[in-house]
C-alpha distance (Angstrom), angle and dihedral (degrees) to the residues before:
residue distance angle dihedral
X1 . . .
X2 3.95 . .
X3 3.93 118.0 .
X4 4.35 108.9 -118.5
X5 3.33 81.5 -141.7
X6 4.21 96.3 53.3
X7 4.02 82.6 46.0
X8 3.80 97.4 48.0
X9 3.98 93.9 50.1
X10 3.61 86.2 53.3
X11 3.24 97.5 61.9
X12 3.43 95.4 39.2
X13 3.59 100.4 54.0
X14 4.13 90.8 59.2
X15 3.96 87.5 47.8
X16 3.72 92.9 51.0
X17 4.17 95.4 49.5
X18 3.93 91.1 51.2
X19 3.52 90.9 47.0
X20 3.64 89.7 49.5
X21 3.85 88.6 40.6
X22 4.30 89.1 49.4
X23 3.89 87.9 46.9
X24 4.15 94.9 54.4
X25 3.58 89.4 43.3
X26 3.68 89.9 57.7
X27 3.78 86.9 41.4
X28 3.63 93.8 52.6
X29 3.68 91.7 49.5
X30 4.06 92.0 51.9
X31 3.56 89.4 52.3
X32 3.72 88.5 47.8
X33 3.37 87.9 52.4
X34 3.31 104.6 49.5
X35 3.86 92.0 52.5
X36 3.90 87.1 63.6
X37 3.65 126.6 78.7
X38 3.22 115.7 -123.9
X39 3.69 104.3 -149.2
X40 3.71 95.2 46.7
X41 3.66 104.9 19.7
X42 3.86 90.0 -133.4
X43 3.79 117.7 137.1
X44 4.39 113.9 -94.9
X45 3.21 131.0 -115.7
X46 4.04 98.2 -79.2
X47 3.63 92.0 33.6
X48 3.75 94.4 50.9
X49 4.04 83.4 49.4
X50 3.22 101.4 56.4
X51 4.07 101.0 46.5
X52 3.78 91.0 49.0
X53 3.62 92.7 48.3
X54 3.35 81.7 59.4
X55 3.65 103.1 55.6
X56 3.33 94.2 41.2
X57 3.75 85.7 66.5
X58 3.60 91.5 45.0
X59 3.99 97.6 35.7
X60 3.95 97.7 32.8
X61 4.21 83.6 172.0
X62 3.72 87.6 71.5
X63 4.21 129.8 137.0
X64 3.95 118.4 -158.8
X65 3.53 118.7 -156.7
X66 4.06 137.8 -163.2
X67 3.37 129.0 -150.4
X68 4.18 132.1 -173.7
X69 3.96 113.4 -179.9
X70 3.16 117.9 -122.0
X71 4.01 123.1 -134.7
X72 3.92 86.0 14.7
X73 4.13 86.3 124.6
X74 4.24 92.6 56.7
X75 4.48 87.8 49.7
X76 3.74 77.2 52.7
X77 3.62 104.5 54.7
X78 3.52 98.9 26.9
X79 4.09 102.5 43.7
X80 3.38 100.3 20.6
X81 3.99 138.7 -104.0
X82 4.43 88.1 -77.4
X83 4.25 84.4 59.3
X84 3.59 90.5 48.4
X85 3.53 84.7 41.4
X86 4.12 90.5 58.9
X87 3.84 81.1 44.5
X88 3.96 95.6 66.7
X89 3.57 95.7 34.6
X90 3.67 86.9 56.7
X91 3.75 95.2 47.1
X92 3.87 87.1 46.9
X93 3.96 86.0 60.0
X94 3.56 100.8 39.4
X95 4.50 93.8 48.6
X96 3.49 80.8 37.8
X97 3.80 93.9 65.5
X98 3.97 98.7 33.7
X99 3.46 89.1 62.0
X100 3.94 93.5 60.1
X101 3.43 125.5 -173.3
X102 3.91 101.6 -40.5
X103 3.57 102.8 48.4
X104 4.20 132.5 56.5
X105 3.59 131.7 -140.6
X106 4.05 129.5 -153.6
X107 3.50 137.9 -180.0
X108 4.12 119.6 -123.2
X109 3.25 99.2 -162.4
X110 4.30 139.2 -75.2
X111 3.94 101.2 11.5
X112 4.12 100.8 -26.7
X113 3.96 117.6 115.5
X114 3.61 132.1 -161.1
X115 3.85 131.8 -160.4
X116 3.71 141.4 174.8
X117 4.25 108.1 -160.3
X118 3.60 127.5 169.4
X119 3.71 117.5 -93.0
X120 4.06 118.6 -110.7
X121 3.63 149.6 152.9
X122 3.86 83.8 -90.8
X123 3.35 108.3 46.6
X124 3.68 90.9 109.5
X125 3.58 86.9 58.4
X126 3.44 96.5 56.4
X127 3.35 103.4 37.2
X128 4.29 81.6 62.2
X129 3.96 82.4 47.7
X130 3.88 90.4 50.6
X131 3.89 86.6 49.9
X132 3.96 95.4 57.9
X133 3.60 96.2 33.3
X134 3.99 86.3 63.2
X135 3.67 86.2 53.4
X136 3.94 102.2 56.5
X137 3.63 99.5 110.9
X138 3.75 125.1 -106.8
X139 3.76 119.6 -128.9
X140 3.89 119.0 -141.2
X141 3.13 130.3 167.9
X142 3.70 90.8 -27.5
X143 3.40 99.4 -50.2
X144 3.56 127.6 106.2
X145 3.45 121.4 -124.2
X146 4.04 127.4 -156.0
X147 3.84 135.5 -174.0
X148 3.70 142.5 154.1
X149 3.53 131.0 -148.3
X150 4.21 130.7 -141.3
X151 3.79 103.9 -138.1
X152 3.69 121.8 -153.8
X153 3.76 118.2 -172.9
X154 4.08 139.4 -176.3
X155 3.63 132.7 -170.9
X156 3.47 107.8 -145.1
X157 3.77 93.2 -153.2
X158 3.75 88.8 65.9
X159 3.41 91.5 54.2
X160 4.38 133.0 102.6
X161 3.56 89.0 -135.9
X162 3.58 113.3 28.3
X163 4.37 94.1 -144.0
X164 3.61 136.1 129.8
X165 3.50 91.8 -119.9
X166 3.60 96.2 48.7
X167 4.10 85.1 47.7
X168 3.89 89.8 45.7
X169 4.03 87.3 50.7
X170 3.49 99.4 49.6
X171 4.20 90.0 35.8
X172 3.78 91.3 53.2
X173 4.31 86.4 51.4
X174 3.46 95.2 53.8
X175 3.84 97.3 51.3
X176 3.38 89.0 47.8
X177 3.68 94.8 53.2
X178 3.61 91.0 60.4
X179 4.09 98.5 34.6
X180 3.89 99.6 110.9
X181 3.40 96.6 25.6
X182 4.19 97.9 62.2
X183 3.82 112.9 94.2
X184 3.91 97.3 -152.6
X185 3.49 98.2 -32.0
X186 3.35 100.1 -61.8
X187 4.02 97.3 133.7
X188 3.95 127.5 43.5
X189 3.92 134.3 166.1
X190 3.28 132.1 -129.6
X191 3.57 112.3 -140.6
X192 3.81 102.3 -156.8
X193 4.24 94.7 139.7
X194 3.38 112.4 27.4
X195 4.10 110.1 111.5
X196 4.17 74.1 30.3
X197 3.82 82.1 68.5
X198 3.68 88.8 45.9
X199 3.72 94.6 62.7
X200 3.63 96.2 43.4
X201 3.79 106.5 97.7
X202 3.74 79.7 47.1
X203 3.65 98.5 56.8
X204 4.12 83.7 43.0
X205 3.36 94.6 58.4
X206 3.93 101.6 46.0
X207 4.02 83.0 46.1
X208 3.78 82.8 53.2
C-alpha cells in the first residue's frame, strides 16, 4: 500500500520546481528589464557592456563610437523635460537603426550615447550619416525640435590593446576634442590612431 505521505511529496516536489522555474523567469525578465531604458529602449550602461564585449570577441574588427547631443539643454528649458523627452526617444530609434543588425546601441545616461558597429571601408561614411540623421528634427506637439550630436569614434584594430575600455577611452577623447567646436553636429572625428600615436616614439626608438 503507498504511504500519503510518499504520494504527497511527490506531488509537491514537481509544484515546488515550476514555481521556482515561474519565479526565475520573472526574475530574469526584471533583470532584463532593468538593463533597458525605458525612454529609449536602448540597452544601459551594464547591459550595453556586456553585449559589446561580446562582439568584440566575436567581431575583433569592430569601431565604438560616443555621442553627446548637442543643444539638448536649450529643448529642455525652453519646451520642457516631455520635448526633450520625444528628443531621446527619437535618438534611441534613429542609433537604434544605424547600427543594424550586427552592432548594439545603449544609452549612458542624460543625453550621452554609446555604440559598438562593425568596422568597414565606410564607416566614415556612416558615422557622417549618423551625424545628420541625429539632426532631422523631432516633431512634438507641433513644435519642431533640433539637435546635433559630437561623435567620437575608435577603431579597435588601430589600437595597442584591442579593449572596450581602451576603445571607450580613446572614443570619449575624440568627442571631446571636437565638443565646442561642432555647429549642430555637422563635424565628427574618427579616432582610428590616437593611443597608435602614443606608442610611436616607442616603436621609433626600438626601430632605432
Amino acid at each position: 500500500m503507498t504511504n500519503p505521505v510518499d504520494i504527497t511529496q511527490a506531488l509537491t516536489v514537481p509544484v515546488l520546481a515550476a514555481g521556482w522555474a515561474l519565479h526565475a523567469s520573472r526574475l530574469h525578465r526584471r533583470l532584463d528589464r532593468s538593463r533597458h531604458d525605458p525612454l529609449t529602449g536602448l540597452w544601459t550602461r551594464d547591459g550595453w557592456t556586456s553585449r559589446a564585449e561580446r562582439i568584440i570577441r566575436r567581431r575583433p574588427r569592430a569601431a565604438v563610437l560616443l555621442a553627446d547631443l548637442d543643444g539638448f539643454k536649450p529643448v529642455n528649458d525652453v519646451h520642457g523635460h516631455a520635448a526633450g523627452d520625444a528628443v531621446l526617444a527619437a535618438v534611441g530609434r534613429r542609433l537604434t537603426a544605424w547600427c543594424g543588425a550586427h552592432g548594439v546601441a545603449g544609452r549612458l545616461g542624460g543625453d550621452e550615447f554609446v555604440a559598438v558597429v562593425e568596422d568597414d571601408a565606410r564607416l566614415d561614411d556612416r558615422l557622417a550619416d549618423l551625424a545628420e540623421l541625429l539632426r532631422e528634427p523631432v516633431e512634438h506637439r507641433g513644435v519642431t525640435l533640433t539637435v546635433g550630436a559630437s561623435i567620437g569614434a575608435a577603431r579597435l584594430t588601430s589600437l595597442p590593446e584591442p579593449t572596450l575600455t581602451a576603445a571607450l577611452t580613446a572614443a570619449d577623447q575624440a568627442m571631446y576634442r571636437i565638443k565646442g567646436r561642432t555647429r549642430r553636429g555637422r563635424r565628427l572625428l574618427l579616432a582610428p590612431a590616437l593611443a597608435a600615436l602614443r606608442s610611436l616614439p616607442q616603436r621609433l626608438h626600438l626601430a632605432a
